[in-house]
C-alpha positions in Angstrom: 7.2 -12.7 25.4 8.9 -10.4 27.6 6.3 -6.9 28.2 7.0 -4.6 31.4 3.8 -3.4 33.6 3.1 -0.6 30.6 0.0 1.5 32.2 1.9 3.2 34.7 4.0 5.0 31.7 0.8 6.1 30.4 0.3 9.6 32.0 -2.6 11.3 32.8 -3.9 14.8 32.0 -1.8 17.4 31.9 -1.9 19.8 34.8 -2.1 17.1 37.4 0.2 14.7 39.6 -0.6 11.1 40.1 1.1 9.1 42.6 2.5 5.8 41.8 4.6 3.2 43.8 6.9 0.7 42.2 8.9 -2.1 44.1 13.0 -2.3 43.0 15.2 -4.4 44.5 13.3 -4.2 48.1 12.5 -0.7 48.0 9.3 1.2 47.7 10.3 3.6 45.1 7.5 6.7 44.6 7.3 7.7 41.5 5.6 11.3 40.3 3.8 11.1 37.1 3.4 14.3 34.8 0.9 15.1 32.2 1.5 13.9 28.6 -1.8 13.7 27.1 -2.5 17.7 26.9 -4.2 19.2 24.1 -1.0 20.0 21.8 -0.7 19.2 18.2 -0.1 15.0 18.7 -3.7 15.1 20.5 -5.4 16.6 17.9 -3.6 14.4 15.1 -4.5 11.4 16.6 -7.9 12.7 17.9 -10.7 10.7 16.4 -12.4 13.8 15.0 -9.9 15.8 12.7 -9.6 19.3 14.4 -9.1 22.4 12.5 -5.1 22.4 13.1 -4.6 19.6 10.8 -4.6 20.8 7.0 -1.8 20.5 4.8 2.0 19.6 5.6 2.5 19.0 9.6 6.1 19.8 10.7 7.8 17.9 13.6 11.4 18.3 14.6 13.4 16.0 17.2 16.1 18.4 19.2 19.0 16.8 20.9 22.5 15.0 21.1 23.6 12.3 18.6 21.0 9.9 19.8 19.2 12.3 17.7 21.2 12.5 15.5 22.0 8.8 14.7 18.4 8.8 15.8 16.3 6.0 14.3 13.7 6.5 16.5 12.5 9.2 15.1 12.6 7.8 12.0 10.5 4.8 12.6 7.9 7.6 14.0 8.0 8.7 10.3 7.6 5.1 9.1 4.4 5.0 11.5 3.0 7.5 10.5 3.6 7.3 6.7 1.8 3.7 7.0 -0.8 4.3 9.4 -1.8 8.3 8.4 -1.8 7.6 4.3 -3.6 10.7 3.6 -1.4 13.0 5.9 1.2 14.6 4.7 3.9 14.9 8.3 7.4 16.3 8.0 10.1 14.6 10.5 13.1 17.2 10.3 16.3 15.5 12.3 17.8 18.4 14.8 20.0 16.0 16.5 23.9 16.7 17.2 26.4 14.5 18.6 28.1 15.9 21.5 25.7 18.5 22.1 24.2 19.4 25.7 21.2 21.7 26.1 23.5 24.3 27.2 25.5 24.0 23.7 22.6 24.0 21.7 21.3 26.8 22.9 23.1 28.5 19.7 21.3 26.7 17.2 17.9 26.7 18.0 16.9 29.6 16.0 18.9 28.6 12.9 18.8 25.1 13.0 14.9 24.1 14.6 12.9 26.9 14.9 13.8 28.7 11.3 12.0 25.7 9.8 8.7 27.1 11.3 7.8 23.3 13.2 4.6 22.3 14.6 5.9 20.7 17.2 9.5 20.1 18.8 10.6 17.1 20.9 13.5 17.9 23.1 15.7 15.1 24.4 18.7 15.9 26.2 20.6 15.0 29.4 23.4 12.3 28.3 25.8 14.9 27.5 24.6 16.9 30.4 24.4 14.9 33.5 28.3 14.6 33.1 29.0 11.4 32.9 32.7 11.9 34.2 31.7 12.6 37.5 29.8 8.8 38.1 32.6 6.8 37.5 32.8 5.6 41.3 29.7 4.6 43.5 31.4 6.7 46.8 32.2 9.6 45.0 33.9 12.9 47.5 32.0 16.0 48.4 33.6 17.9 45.7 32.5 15.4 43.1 28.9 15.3 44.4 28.7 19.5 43.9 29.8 19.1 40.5 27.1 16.2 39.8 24.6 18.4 41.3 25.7 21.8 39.5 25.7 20.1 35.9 21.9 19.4 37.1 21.1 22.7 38.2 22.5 23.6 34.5 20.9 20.9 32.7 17.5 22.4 34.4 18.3 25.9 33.7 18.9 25.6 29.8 16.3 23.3 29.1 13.9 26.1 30.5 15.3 28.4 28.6 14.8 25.5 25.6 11.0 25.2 26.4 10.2 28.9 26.6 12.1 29.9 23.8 9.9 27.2 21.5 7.1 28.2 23.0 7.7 31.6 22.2 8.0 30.5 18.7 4.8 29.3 18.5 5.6 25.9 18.3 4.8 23.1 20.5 7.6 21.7 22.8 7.4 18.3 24.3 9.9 17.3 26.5 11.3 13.6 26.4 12.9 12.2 29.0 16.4 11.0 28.5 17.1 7.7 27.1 19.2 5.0 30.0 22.4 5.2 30.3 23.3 0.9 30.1 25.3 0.5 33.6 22.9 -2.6 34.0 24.3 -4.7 30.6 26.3 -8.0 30.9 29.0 -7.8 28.6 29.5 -4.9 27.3 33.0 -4.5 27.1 33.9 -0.7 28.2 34.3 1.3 31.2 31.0 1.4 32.9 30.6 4.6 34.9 28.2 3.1 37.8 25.8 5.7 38.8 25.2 7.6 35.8 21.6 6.2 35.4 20.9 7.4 39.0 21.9 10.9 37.4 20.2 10.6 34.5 17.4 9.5 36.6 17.0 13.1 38.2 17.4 14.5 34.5 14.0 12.9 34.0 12.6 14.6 37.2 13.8 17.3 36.4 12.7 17.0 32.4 8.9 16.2 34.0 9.0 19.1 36.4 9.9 21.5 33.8 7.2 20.1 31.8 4.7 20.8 34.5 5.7 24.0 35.3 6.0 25.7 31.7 2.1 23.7 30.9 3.8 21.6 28.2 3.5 17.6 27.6 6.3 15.1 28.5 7.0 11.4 27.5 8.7 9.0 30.1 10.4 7.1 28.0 13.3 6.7 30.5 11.5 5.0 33.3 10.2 2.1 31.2 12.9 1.5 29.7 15.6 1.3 32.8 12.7 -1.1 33.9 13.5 -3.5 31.2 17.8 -3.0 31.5 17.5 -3.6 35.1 15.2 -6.4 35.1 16.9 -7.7 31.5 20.5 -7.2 31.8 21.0 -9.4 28.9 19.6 -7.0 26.8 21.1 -5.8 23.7 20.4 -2.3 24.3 23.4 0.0 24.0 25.7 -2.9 23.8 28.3 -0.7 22.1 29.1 1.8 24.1 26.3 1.8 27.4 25.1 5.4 25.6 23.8 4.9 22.1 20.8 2.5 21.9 21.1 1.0 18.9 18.6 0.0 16.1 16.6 -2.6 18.9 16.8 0.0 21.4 15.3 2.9 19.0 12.4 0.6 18.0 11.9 0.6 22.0 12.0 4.1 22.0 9.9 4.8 19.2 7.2 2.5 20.7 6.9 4.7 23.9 7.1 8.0 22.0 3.7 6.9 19.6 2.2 5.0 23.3 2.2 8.3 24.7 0.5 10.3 21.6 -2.5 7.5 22.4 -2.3 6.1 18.4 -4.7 4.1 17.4 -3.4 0.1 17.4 -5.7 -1.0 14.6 -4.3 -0.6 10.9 -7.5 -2.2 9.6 -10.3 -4.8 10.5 -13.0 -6.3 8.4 -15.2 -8.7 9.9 -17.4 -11.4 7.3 -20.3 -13.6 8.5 -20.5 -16.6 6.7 -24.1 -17.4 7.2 -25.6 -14.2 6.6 -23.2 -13.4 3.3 -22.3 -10.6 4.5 -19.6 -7.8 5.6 -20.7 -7.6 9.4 -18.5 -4.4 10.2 -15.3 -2.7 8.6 -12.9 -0.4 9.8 -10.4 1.8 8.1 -10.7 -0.9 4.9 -13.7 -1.9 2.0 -14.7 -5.2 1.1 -15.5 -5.2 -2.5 -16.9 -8.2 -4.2 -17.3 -10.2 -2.0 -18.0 -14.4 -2.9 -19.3 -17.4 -0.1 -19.7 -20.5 -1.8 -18.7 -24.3 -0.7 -16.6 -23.1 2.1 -14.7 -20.5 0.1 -14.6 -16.7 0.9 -13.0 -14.4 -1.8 -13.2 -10.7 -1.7 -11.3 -7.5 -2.8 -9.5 -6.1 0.5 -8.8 -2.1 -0.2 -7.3 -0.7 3.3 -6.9 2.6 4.2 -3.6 2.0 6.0 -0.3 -0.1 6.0 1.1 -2.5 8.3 4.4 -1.2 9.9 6.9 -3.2 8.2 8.9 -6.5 9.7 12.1 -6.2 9.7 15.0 -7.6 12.4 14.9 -4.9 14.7 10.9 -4.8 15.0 11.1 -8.7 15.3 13.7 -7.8 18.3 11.9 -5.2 20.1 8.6 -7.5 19.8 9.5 -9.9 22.1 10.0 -7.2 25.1 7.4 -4.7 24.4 4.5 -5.4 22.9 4.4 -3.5 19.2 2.4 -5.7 17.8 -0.6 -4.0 19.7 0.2 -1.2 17.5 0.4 -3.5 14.4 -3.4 -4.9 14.1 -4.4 -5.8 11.0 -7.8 -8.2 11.7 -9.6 -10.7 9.0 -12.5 -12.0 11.1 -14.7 -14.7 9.2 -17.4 -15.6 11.2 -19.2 -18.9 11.8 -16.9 -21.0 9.4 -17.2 -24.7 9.2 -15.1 -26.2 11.7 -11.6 -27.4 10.0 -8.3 -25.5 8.6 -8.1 -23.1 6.0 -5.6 -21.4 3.4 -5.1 -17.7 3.5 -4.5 -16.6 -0.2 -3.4 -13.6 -0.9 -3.1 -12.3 -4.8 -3.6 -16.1 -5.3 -0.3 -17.2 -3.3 -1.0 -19.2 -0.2 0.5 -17.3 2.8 -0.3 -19.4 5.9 -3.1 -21.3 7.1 -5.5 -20.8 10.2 -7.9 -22.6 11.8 -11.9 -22.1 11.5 -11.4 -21.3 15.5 -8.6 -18.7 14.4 -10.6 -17.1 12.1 -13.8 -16.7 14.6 -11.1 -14.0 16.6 -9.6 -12.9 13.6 -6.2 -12.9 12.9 -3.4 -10.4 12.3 -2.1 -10.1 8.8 0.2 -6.9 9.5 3.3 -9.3 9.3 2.8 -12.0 6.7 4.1 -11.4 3.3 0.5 -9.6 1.5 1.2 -6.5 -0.8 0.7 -4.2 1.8 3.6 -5.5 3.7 5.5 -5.0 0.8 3.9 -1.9 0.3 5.4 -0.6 3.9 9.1 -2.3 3.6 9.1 -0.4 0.4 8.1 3.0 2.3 10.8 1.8 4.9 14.3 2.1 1.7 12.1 5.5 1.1 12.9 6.5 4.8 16.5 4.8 5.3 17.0 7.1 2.1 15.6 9.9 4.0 18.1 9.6 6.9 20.7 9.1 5.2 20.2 11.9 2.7 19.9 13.6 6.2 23.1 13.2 7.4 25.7 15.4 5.7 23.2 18.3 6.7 23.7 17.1 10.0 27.4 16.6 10.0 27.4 20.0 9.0 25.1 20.9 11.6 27.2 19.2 14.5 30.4 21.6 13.2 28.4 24.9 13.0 27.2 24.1 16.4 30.8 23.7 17.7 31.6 27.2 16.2 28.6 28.7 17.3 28.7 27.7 21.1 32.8 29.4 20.3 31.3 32.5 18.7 32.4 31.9 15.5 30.8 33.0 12.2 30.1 29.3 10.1 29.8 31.6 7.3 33.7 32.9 7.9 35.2 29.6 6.2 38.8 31.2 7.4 37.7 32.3 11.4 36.3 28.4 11.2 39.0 27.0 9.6 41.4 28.7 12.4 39.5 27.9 15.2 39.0 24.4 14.5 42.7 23.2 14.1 43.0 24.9 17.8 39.6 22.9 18.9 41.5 19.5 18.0 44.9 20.3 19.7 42.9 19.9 22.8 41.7 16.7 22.2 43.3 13.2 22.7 44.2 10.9 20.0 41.1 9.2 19.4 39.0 12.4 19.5 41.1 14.2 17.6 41.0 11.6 14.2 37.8 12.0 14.5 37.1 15.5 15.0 39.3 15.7 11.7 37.6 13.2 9.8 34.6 15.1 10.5 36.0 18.6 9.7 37.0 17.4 6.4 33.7 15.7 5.3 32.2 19.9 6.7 34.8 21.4 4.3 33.8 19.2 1.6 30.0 19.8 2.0 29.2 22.9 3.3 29.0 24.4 -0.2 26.8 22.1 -1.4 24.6 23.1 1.2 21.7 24.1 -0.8 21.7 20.8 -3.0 21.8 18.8 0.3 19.2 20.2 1.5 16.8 19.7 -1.8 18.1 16.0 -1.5 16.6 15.7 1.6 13.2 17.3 0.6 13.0 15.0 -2.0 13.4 12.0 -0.1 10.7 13.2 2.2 8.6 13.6 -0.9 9.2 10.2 -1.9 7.5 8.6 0.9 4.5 10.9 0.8 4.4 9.6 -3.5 4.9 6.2 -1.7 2.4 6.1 1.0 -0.6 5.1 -1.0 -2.6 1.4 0.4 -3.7 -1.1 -2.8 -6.1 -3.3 -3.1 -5.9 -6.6 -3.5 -7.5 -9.9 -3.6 -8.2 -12.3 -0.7 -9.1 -16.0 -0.6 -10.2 -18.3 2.3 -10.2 -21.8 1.0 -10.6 -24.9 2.9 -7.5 -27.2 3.4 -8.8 -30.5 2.5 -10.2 -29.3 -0.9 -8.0 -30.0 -3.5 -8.7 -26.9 -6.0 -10.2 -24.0 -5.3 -13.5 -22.7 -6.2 -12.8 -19.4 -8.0 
């Protein structure tokens, strides 16, 4: 397994600096750590003692460009939390739009984030704002080099504005740092503008220091994460284009995100002794039932959380960061006769584990028990959610382009008119689909109400589906040739 030095990304209390040093490629880099663990709505969800703040429906929106938008990152938060946090009931509202910049966006933020009365708001922008356009050489001219540094002083001026405005709202902000641009990745067959990272780079200083100075949270995930591309330029991540992360590289992203909100690892753990007959400690799970006779254990398991589900892009993302650590489920049978033994599960052999094994205990998040099926059931409910999500967002992206214009959405002729002039501007490519996507708005944004129920309902579909089950487990001993129950 592949895992990156993790600890430094884990930053300390909010309101201080810490001072780190990091060696890349010969050079003692120092590195300014910001606060993320403050006390803002993702410290008291995940504090170990319920705070008054959390009762009935939580709201969390992620605001920003079309790695939002596309985002599956933030949709494998709400897969996290809809296994791990059964009994709550959290909202992820998608406020992502392709193309947009934290000065475009501006526009929208009432309508299209704060309107929905969030909790919380994660801000990522800076891909669209660092302007790529102007790193496509690596000796750029003097004129070049004041444009890079004016669309900083920009990006820093409107995501201020972004922050205080939220804050204003009374929601939470919490400010992401971008996600890499890929200049590191072997081939990826596109133009690869050289020094954008480096820009993006000071997007993320600037992102922390803005954090800092309006006393909000922040999460790296940018500097772990051009860790891995540099180091790993083999990587998968953004293979398509060097901006959009892909499926792998959102799992990545997700990881970092629920790191930094400090969420507990453990789904469950129950812990048997052998030679007392007893349940020696259990944690987020009951035993019922439980039988020790002739080197056979059989109990009822009921947890109190899911496993997140396995599927090809968690399998992926495992073997460079370590996700398992956040995907604990323990069986520990104490002080088993030495030998193997069969893990049955609803009377269906799953795998076998040694009586050494056992004595550690040993992770059933990822073999194939009901609650695994439980969770990959919970993860159709959420690919249902994002994509009943995305018309709503299509629609979004095209309000935002006549908004940052001035122009009334609600005019269907003033849109109509402005956006046949918006394409004549664009080349070719852009312009088929700019079209494609004006056509699909046209279609859709009268059926904005029954969109938007669509949605709603999705999200209440994994709430109806979140729900752990019991079920029956067996520890039998290999050489015997039936069992004893």
């Amino acid at each position: 397994m592949v895992f990156t030095n993790l600890a430094k990304y884990v930053l300390p209390l909010h309101g201080t600096r810490k001072k780190l040093y990091s060696l890349e490629k010969g050079k003692i880099t120092k590195v300014i750590i910001l606060a993320v663990f403050a006390l803002t709505f993702t410290d008291m969800l995940f504090a170990q003692k319920p705070l008054g703040k959390i009762n009935g429906v939580q709201k969390v929106v992620f605001y920003g460009d079309s790695i939002t938008q596309g985002g599956w990152y933030l949709y494998y938060i709400q897969l996290f939390y809809a296994t791990r946090f059964p009994d709550m009931r959290i909202t992820i509202e998608n406020a992502g739009v392709s193309g947009a910049s934290a000065t475009t966006s501006l526009p929208r933020l009432e309508s299209d984030v704060l309107s929905s009365k969030p909790d919380i708001v994660y801000i990522m922008f800076g891909m669209n704002d660092v302007g790529r356009n102007y790193y496509r050489v690596s000796n750029p001219n003097q004129k070049t080099m004041e444009a890079r540094e004016k669309s900083l002083e920009t990006y820093k001026n409107k995501m201020n504005e972004t922050i205080k405005r939220i804050k204003a709202s009374g929601a939470s902000p919490v400010i992401l740092t971008p996600s890499p641009y890929n200049q590191y990745g072997m081939h990826i067959n596109v133009e690869n503008f050289v020094e954008c990272n480096e820009g993006l780079i000071k997007c993320a200083e600037i992102a922390k220091a803005l954090a800092l100075e309006n006393n909000s949270p922040a999460v790296d995930i940018h500097s772990p994460m051009t860790e891995l591309l540099v180091k790993y330029p083999e990587l998968k991540f953004a293979a398509r284009d060097r901006i959009h992360p892909g499926k792998f590289g959102h799992m990545i992203m997700a990881y970092y995100i629920l790191l930094s909100q400090n969420v507990p690892g453990l789904v469950c753990k129950a812990t048997i002794d052998v030679k007392t007959k007893s349940v020696e400690n259990i944690e987020k799970c009951l035993i019922k039932s439980l039988e020790i006779k002739d080197g056979c254990i059989k109990f009822m398991y009921i947890p109190k959380a899911l496993p997140f589900p396995v599927s090809e892009e968690y399998m992926e993302a495992k073997r460079i960061v370590p996700w398992d650590s956040l995907n604990q489920e323990i069986i520990q049978i104490k002080n088993l006769a030495d030998g193997n033994y069969k893990l049955l599960v609803a009377g269906k052999e799953i795998e076998k584990f040694s009586a050494e094994q056992f004595e550690r205990g040993v992770n059933i998040a990822l073999l194939t028990t009901p609650s695994q099926k439980k969770s990959n059931d919970l993860r159709t409910a959420v690919i249902k959610k994002a994509n009943a999500e995305s018309p709503l967002r299509n629609i979004a992206q095209v309000n935002s382009i006549l908004q940052s214009s001035s122009v009334d959405p609600s005019d269907t002729v003033a849109a109509n008119k402005y956006f046949e002039y918006f394409c004549t501007k664009l080349n070719d490519k852009l312009k088929r689909y700019y079209t494609r996507l004006f056509e699909t708005y046209c279609k859709n944004r009268g059926k904005f109400p029954e969109l938007t129920k669509k949605a709603v309902d999705a999200q209440k579909n994994i709430f109806e589906l979140q729900k752990p089950e019991p079920f029956e487990i067996e520890i039998v001993r290999s050489i015997n040739p039936d069992r004893h129950f």
